[in-house]
NULO-546489 format. One record per residue: residue in one letter; x, y, z of N, C-alpha, C in turn. Coordinates in nm, 2 decimals, always signed. Example, Ala and Ser with C-alpha at 12.3 -4.5 7.8 and 13.67 -1.06 7.14 Angstrom:
<nodes>
rest;n.c1;n.c2;n.c3;ca.c1;ca.c2;ca.c3;c.c1;c.c2;c.c3
a;+1.32;-0.57;+0.78;+1.23;-0.45;+0.78;+1.32;-0.33;+0.78
s;+1.28;-0.22;+0.71;+1.37;-0.11;+0.71;+1.29;+0.00;+0.79
</nodes>
This chain:
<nodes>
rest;n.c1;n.c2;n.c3;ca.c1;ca.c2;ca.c3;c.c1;c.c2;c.c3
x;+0.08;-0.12;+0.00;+0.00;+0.00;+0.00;+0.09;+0.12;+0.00
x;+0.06;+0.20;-0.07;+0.19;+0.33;-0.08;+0.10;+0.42;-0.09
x;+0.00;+0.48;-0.04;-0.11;+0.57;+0.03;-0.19;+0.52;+0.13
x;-0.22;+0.66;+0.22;-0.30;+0.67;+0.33;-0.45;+0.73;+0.32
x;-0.57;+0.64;+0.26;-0.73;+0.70;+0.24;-0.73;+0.82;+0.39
x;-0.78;+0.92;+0.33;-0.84;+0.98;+0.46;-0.93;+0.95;+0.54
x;-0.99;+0.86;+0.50;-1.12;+0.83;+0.57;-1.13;+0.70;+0.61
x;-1.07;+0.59;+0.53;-1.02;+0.46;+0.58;-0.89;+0.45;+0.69
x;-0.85;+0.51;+0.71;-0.71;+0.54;+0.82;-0.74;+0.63;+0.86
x;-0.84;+0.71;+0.92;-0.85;+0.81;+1.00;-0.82;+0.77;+1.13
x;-0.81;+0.72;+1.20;-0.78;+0.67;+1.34;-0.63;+0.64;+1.34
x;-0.56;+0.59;+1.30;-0.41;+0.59;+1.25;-0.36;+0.74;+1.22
x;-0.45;+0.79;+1.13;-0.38;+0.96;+1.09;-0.39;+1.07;+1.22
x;-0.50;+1.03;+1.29;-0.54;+1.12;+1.44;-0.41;+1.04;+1.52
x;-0.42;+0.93;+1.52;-0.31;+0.90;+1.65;-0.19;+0.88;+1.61
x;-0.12;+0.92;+1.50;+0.05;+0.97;+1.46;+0.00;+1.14;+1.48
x;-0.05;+1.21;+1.44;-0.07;+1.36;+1.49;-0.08;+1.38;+1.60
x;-0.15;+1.33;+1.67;-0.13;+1.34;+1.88;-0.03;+1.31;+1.94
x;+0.03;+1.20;+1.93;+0.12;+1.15;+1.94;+0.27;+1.18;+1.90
x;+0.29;+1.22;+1.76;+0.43;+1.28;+1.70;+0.39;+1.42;+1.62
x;+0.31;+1.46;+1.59;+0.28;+1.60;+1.54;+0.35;+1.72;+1.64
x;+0.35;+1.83;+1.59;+0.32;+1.94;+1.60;+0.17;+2.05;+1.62
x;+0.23;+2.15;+1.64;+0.09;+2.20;+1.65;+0.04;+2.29;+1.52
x;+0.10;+2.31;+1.40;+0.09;+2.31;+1.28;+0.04;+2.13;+1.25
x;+0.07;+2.03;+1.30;+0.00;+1.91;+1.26;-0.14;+1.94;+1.33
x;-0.14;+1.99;+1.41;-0.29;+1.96;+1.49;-0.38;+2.06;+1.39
x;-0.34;+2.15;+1.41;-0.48;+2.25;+1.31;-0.50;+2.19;+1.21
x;-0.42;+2.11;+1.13;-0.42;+2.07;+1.01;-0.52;+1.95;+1.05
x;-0.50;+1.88;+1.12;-0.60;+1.75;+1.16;-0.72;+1.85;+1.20
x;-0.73;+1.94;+1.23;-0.87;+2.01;+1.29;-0.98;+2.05;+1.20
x;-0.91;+2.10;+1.09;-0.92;+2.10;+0.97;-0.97;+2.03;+0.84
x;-0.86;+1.92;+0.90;-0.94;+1.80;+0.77;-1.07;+1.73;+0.83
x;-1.09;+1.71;+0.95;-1.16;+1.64;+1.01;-1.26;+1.66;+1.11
x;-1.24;+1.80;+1.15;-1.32;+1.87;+1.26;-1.31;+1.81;+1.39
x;-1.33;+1.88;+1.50;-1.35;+1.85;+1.65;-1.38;+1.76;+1.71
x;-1.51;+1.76;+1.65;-1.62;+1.65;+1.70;-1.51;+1.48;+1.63
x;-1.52;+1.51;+1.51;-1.46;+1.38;+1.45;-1.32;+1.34;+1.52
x;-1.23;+1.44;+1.54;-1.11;+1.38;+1.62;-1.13;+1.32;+1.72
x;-1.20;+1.45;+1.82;-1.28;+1.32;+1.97;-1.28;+1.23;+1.94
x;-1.37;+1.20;+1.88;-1.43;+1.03;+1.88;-1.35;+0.95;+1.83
x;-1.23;+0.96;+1.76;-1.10;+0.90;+1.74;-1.03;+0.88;+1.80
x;-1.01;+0.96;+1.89;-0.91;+0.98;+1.97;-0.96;+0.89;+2.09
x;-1.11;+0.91;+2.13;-1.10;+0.80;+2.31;-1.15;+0.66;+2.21
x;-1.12;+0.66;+2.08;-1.09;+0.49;+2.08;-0.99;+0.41;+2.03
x;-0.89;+0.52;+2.01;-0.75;+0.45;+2.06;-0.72;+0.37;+2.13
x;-0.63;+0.28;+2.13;-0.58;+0.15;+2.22;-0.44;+0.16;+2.30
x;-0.33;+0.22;+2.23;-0.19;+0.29;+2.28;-0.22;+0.45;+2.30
x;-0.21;+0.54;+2.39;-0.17;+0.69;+2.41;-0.12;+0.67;+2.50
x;+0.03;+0.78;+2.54;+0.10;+0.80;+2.62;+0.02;+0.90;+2.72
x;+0.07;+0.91;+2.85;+0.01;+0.99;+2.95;-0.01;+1.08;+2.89
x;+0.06;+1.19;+2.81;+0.08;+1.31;+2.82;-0.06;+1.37;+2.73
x;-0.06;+1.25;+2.66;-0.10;+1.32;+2.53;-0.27;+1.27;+2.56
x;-0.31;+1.21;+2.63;-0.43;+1.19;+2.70;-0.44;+1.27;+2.76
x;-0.39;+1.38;+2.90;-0.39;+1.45;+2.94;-0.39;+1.58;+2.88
x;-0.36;+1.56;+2.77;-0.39;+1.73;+2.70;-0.53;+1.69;+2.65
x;-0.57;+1.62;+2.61;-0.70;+1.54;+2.51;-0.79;+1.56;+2.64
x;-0.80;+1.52;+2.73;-0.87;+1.56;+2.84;-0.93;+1.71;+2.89
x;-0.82;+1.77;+2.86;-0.83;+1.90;+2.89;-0.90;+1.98;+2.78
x;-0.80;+1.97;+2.67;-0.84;+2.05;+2.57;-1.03;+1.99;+2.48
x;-1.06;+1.85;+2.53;-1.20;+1.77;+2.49;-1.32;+1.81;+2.58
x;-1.28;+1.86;+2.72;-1.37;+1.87;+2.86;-1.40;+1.69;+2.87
x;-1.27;+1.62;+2.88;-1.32;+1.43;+2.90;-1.26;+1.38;+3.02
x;-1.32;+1.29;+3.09;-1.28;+1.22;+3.17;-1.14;+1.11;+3.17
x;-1.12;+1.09;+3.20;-0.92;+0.99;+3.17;-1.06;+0.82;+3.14
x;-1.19;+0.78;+3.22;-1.25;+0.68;+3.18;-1.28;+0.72;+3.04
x;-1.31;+0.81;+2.96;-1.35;+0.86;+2.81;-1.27;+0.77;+2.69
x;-1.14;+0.69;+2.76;-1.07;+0.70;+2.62;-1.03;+0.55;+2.70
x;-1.05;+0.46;+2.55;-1.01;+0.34;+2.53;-0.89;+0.28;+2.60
x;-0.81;+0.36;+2.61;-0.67;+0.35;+2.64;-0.63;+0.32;+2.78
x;-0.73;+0.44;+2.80;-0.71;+0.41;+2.98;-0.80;+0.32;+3.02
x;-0.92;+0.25;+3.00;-0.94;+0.13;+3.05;-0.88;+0.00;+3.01
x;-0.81;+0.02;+2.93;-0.72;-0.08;+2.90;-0.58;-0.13;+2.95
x;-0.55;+0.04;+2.99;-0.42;+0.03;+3.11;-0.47;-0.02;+3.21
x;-0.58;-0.07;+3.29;-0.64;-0.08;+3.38;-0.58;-0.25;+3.39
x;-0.61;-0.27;+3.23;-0.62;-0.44;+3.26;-0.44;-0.47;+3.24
x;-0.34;-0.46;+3.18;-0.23;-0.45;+3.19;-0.12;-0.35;+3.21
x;-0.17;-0.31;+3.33;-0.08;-0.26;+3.41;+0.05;-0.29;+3.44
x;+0.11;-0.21;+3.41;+0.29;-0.20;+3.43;+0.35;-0.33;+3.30
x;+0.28;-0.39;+3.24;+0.35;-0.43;+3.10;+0.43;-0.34;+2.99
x;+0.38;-0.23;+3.02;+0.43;-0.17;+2.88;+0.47;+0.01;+2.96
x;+0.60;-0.01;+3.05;+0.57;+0.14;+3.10;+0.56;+0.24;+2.99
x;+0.51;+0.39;+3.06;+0.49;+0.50;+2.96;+0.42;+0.50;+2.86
x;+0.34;+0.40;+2.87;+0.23;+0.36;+2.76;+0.06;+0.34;+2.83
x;-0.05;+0.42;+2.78;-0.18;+0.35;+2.81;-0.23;+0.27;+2.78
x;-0.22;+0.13;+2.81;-0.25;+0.06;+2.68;-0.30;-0.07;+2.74
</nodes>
């Protein structure tokens, strides 16, 4: 595969932007995809690092229960430090 569909990989393209972007990457994901659509990408992620859930929290008005990730760090805890997952 040597292209990324926008709309078939949207959940892969939101979580390399959160994750390794900039904040020229973020408007640009805000952009292509709007607010609403990132949210809901974003809490069904499976890997996010603390940090970047904790801004998603903030900047979403979401609970740390909101996002896939953190109920899942729940179930394998300390496997994978620095990771929610």
């Amino acid at each position: 595969m040597d292209t990324l569909d926008q709309e078939i990989h949207a959940r892969f393209i939101v979580e390399r932007v959160m994750t390794r972007g900039g904040r020229h990457d973020w408007q640009t994901l805000l952009e292509l995809y709007g607010k609403e659509r990132v949210r809901d990408e974003a809490v069904t992620i499976r890997c996010l690092d603390p940090r970047t859930v904790h801004y998603l929290m903030v900047y979403f008005d979401l609970a740390e229960s909101a996002f896939r990730c953190s109920r899942a760090e729940q179930l394998y805890r300390g496997q994978v430090p620095g990771l929610l997952c």
